[in-house]
C-alpha positions as CSV (number, residue, x, y, z in Angstrom):
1,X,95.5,21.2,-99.3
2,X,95.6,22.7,-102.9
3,X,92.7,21.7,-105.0
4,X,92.1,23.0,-108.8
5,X,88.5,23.5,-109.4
6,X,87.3,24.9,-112.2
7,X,91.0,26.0,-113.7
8,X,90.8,27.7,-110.0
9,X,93.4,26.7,-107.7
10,X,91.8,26.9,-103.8
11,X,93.7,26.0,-100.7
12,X,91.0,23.7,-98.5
13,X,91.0,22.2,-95.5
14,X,88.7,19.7,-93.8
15,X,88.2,22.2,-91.1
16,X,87.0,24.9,-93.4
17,X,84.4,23.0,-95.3
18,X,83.1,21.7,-92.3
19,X,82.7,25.1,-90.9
20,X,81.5,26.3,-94.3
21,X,78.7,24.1,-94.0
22,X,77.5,24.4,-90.7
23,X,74.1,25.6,-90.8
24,X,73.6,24.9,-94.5
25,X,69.9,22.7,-95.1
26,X,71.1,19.6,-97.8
27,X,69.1,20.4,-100.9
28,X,67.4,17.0,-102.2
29,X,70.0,14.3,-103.7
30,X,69.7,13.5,-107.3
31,X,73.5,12.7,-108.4
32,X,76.6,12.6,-106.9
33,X,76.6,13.3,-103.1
34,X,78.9,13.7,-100.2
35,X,78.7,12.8,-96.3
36,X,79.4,16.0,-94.0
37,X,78.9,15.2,-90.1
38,X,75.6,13.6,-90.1
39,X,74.5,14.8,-93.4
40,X,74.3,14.1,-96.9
41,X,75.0,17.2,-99.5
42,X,74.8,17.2,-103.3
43,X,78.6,17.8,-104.4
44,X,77.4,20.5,-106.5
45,X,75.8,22.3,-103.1
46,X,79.0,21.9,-101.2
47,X,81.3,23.4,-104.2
48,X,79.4,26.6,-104.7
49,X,79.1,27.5,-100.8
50,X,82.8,26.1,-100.5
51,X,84.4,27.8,-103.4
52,X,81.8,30.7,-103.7
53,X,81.4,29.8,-107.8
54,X,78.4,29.1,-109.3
55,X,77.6,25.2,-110.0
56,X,77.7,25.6,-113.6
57,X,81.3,26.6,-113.3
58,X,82.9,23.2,-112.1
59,X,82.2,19.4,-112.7
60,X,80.9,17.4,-110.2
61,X,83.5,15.1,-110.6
62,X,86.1,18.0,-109.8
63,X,84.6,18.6,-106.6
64,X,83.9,14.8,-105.8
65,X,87.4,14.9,-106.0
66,X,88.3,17.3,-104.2
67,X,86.7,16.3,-101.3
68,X,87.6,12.7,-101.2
69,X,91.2,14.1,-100.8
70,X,90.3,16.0,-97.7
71,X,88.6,13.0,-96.7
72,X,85.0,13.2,-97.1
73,X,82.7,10.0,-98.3
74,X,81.6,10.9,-101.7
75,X,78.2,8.7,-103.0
76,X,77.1,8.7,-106.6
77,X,77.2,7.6,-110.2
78,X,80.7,6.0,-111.0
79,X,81.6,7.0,-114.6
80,X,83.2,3.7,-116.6
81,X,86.1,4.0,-118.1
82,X,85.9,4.5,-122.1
83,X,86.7,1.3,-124.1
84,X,89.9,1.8,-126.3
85,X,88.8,1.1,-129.9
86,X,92.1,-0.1,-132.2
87,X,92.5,2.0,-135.3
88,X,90.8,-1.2,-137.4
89,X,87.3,-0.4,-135.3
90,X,87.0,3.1,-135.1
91,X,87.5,3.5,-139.3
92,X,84.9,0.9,-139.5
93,X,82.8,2.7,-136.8
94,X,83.6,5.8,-139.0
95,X,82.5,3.7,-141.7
96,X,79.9,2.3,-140.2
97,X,81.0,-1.4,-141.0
98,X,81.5,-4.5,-138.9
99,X,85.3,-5.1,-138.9
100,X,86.8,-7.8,-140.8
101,X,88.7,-10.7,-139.0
């Protein structure tokens, strides 16, 4: 499957990663995490070894994403979605103003 990391386009397969990570010790979990096999991986860990980029190259939500599309359990913070102001709240929040009713 073609994935776009990092502005980089890879060609993945479940296969691969799996292989990729055979023998690979999970680093301790402090974000976003993915299942492989038995084991639990920060994304981050599994995109540099997987990609061969370093981990300040891609997002972890890039990655996350990537491998829930090949099928992988991602764990981890779930970002909100951004609450759409109208154009009367963000000038007052420009403003910094309660709106007017």
């Amino acid at each position: 499957m073609r994935c776009v990391i990092a502005n980089s386009a890879f060609y993945l397969l479940k296969s691969d990663v799996l292989e990729a990570m055979k023998g690979i010790k999970p680093e301790p979990v402090s974000g976003a995490s993915v299942t492989i096999g038995r084991r639990t991986f920060p994304v981050k860990q599994v995109g540099e070894v997987v990609t061969r980029q370093d981990r300040r190259d891609f997002t972890a939500e890039d990655m996350g994403r990537a491998l829930t599309r090949l099928g992988f359990t991602c764990h981890g913070p779930v970002t909100a979605p951004e609450a759409v102001l109208t154009p009367q709240e963000t000038a007052a929040a420009l403003l910094g103003t309660a709106p007017q009713a």
